[in-house]
N, C-alpha and C positions, 0 to 999 in steps of 0.2 A: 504493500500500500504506500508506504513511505518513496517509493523507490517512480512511480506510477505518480505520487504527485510532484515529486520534485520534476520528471520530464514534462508534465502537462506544463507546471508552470514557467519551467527553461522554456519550452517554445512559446506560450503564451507573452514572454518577455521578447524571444529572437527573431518573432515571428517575422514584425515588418523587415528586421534588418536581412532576413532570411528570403524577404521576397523579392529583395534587388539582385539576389543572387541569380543562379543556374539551378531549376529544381533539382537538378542529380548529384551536380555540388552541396545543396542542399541537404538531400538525406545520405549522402555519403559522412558529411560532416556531422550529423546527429546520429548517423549509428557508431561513428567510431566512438563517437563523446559516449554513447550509450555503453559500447561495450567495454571500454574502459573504469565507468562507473561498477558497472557488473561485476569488473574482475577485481575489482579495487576493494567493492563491500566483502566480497569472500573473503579476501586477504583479512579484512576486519575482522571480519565475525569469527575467523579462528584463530583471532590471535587474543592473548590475555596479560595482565600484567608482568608476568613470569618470562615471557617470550623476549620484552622490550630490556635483554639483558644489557650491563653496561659494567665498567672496573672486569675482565674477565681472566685477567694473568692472574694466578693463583699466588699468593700472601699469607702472610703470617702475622699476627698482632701480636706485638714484641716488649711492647710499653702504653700500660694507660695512665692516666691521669685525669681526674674529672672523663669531662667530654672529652677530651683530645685522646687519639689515637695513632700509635707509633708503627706502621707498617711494615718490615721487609720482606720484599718479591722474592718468590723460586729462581734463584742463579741458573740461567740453564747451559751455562758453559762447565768445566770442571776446574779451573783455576781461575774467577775473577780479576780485576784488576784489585792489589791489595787496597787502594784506598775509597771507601766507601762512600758512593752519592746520597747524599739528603736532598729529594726533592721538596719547598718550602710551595708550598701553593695558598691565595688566596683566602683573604676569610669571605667576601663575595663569593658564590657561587661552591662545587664542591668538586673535589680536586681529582674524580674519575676520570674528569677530559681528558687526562694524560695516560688515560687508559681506554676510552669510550669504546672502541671494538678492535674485533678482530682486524687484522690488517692496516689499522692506522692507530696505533698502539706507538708514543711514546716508549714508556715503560719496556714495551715485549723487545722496542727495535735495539734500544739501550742495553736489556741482557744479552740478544741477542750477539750484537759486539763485546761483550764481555765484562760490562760494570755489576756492581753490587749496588742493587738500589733499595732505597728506602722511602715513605712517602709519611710524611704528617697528614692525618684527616684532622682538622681542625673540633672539628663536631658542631651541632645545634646550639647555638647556645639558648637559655632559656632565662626565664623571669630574674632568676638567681643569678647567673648570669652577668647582670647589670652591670657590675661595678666592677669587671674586670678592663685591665687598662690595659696600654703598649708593653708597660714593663710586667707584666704579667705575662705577659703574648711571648717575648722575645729575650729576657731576662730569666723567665719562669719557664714556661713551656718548653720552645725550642731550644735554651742553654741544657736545659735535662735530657732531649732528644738527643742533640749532640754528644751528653755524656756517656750515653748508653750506648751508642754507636761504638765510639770511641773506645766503651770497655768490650762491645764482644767483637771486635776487630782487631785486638789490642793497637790501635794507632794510636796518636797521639793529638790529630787530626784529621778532617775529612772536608769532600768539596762538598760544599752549597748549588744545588741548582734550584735557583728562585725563580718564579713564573708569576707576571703581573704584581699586584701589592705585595705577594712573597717574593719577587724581587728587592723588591722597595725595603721589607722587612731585610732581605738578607745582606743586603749593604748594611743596613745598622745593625745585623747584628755582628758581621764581621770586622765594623768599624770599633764594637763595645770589645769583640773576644776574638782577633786576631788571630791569635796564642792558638784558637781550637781548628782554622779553616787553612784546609792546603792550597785549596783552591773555590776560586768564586765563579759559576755562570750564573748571568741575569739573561731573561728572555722575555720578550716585549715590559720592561720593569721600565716604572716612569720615576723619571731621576729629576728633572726640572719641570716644575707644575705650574709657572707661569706661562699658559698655552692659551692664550684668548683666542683662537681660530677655532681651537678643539672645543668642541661643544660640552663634555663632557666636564672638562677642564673651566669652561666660562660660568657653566650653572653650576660649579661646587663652589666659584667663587672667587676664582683666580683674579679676576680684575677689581669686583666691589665687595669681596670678604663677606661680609654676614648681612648685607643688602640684599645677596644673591639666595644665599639658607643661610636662617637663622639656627644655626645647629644648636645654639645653648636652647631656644625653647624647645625644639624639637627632640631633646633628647629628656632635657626635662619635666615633659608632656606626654612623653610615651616610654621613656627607659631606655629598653632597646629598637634600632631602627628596622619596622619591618621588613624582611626580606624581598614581600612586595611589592613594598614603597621602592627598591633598588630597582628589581626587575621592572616597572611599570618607569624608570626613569631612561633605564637601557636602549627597552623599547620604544622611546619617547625620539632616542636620537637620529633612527632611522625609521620612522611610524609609518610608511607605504610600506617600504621592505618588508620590515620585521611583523608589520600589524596585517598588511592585505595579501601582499604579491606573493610568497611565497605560500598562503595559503588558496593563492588562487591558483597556484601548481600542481598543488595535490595531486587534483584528477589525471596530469601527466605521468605520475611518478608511481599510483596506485596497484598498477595493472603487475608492477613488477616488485613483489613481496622485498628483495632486499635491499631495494631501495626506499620502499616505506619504512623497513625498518631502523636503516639509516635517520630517515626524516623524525620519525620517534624518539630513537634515542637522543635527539637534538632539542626534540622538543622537551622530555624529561629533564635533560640536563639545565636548559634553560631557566625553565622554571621549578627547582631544585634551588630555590634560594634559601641560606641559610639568615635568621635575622644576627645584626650586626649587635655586638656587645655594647652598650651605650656610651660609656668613658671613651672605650679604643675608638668609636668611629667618631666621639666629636673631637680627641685631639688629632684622629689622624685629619680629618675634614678640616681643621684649622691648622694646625702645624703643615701639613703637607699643601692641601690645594688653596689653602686661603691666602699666607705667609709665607709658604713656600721656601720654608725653613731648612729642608735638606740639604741643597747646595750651598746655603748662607752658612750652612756647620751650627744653626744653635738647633737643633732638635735634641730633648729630654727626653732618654727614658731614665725614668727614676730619678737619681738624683747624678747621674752621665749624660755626658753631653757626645752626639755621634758627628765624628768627625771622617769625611770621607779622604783626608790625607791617611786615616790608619790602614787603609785600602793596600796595602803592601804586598797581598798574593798576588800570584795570575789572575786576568782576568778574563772573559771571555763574555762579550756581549750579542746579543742574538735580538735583532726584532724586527718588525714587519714593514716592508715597504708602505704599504697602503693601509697599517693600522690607523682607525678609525674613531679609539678607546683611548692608546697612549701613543701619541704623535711621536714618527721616528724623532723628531728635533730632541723631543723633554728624553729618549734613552741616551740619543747620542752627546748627550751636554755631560754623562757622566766622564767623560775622557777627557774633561775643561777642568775637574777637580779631583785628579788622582795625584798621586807621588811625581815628580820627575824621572823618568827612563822606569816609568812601572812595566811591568808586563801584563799589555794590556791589547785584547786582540778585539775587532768590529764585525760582523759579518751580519748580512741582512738577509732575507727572502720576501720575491717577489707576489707576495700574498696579503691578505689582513690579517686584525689580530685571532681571529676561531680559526685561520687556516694555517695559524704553527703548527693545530692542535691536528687537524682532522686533514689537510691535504695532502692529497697521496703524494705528491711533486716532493711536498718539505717532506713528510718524512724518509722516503728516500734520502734525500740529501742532508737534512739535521741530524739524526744520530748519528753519522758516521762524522759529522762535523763536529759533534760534542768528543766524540771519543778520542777520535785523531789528535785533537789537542791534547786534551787527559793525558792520556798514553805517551806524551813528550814531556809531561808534567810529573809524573808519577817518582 
């Protein structure tokens, strides 16, 4: 029935535009549309939540604390490389992207060249919650991840690979604990947050500060920032894309089960927001996009102040031509405030920022980009 009124009123809509046509152009045009609908609803009807799988390399939880969770992945080589990767991921969003499927698997392509990886899930944070801050985040949390690393590796050290605000985070934290990082990648991480072009960057406030969000009422009117409030702002930046076009694709994409499946797990991840802890995200929202304190060297965690001269490892910076989120300028400004004669490498791809995660082109070419470095580092 459903199915019967949606074509009565497709044509009821197409009709006129359908009668300037060619009648045979016509119904050739509406049965494919039809048959594609057809095949698209089956794919639905037997599919169920369980099917839309997503994180699929097999893990092990190594380390909890509260919410936060200490991940490392199944080695599938027999001699890793000895110094162990920490991926730092985002408290936006949740850090399976680096896992999302088969075949465009960060993670899988990273063992598969031979690292030891590890992954922080950050977790939900909730009511309680509230009042946890940066140095809690980065002091607390991940200095503990670190150490745990560190003892069943026995190193003495290990690399950071930061991804987006877990970039951001892993600059500071490698700026506070030197001593614990062999090595630093940042990948699409936004390092200068004065980006008035970036939209993203204009309405957190980068030009008129708390004109733009008033984050002190807003956190103190709700606690923590709902995760929908982020998402519904995401989507705000590209609303034909992300709000119409792509679902007016669907019906192309239907007919052939694994690429709806694809478009599902996209859609999951998407709206997969976790809500933001209320402290962390009004200092980050004011020290980071308002003041844009990082590169100026006065950012506080706690009672340390994160200087990117401590920046002393290798470094290796990765991000997106056509990122859209974090403008290549605010990564590539990180190279304006390193050490003198640091080592310190650039490399881009010609993608935006969801296509570090999911394009088949980059992952071909980024993990072996990540490693090749490493591997001269070690």
């Amino acid at each position: 029935m459903f199915l019967l009124f949606f074509i009565v009123h497709w044509l009821k809509i197409m009709l006129p535009f359908l009668a300037q046509m060619g009648l045979e152009e016509n119904l050739h045009e509406t049965l494919s549309f039809t048959e594609k609908i057809l095949s698209g609803l089956e794919h639905l009807q037997g599919l169920n939540e369980e099917d839309i799988q997503v994180g699929f390399t097999p893990k092990e939880a190594v380390y909890q604390e509260d919410k936060m969770v200490l991940y490392r992945f199944q080695p599938v080589v027999e001699s890793p490389l000895p110094i162990p990767v920490l991926i730092v991921y985002a408290l936006v969003n949740r850090p399976y992207m680096v896992d999302l499927q088969e075949g465009r698997s960060l993670v899988a392509n990273l063992l598969k060249l031979g690292l030891d990886v590890y992954l922080i899930d950050w977790g939900y944070p909730s009511r309680g919650d509230r009042w946890l801050t940066l140095e809690d985040y980065l002091s607390g949390y991940l200095n503990t991840c670190v150490d745990v690393i560190c003892q069943r590796s026995q190193q003495e050290k290990i690399t950071l690979l930061g991804v987006c605000q877990g970039g951001t985070f892993s600059l500071c934290y490698a700026s506070l604990f030197p001593e614990k990082v062999k090595n630093l990648v940042v990948m699409v991480a936004p390092v200068d947050f004065e980006q008035p072009s970036t939209l993203l960057n204009a309405r957190g406030g980068c030009t008129l500060g708390a004109e733009a969000v008033d984050i002190d009422l807003m956190v103190d009117a709700m606690g923590n920032i709902p995760g929908d409030y982020l998402n519904l702002e995401f989507l705000m930046l590209k609303p034909l894309q992300l709000g119409y076009q792509k679902y007016l694709d669907v019906p192309d994409i239907m007919e052939d089960e694994a690429k709806l499946l694809n478009f599902l797990r996209m859609e999951k991840w998407i709206f997969d927001s976790p809500d933001q802890a209320g402290e962390t995200y009004r200092q980050f929202l004011k020290d980071f996009y308002q003041q844009n304190k990082l590169i100026k060297g006065e950012v506080m965690i706690g009672d340390r102040r994160v200087d990117l001269h401590n920046l002393t490892m290798p470094i290796l910076n990765l991000y997106a031509e056509k990122d859209h989120l974090v403008a290549p300028a605010s990564s590539l400004a990180l190279g304006d405030y390193l050490p003198e004669n640091s080592d310190y490498t650039v490399q881009s791809f010609p993608v935006g920022h969801i296509g570090m995660y999911v394009s088949g082109k980059v992952q071909r070419d980024l993990p072996p980009a990540i490693v090749h470095w490493l591997q001269e580092r070690q």
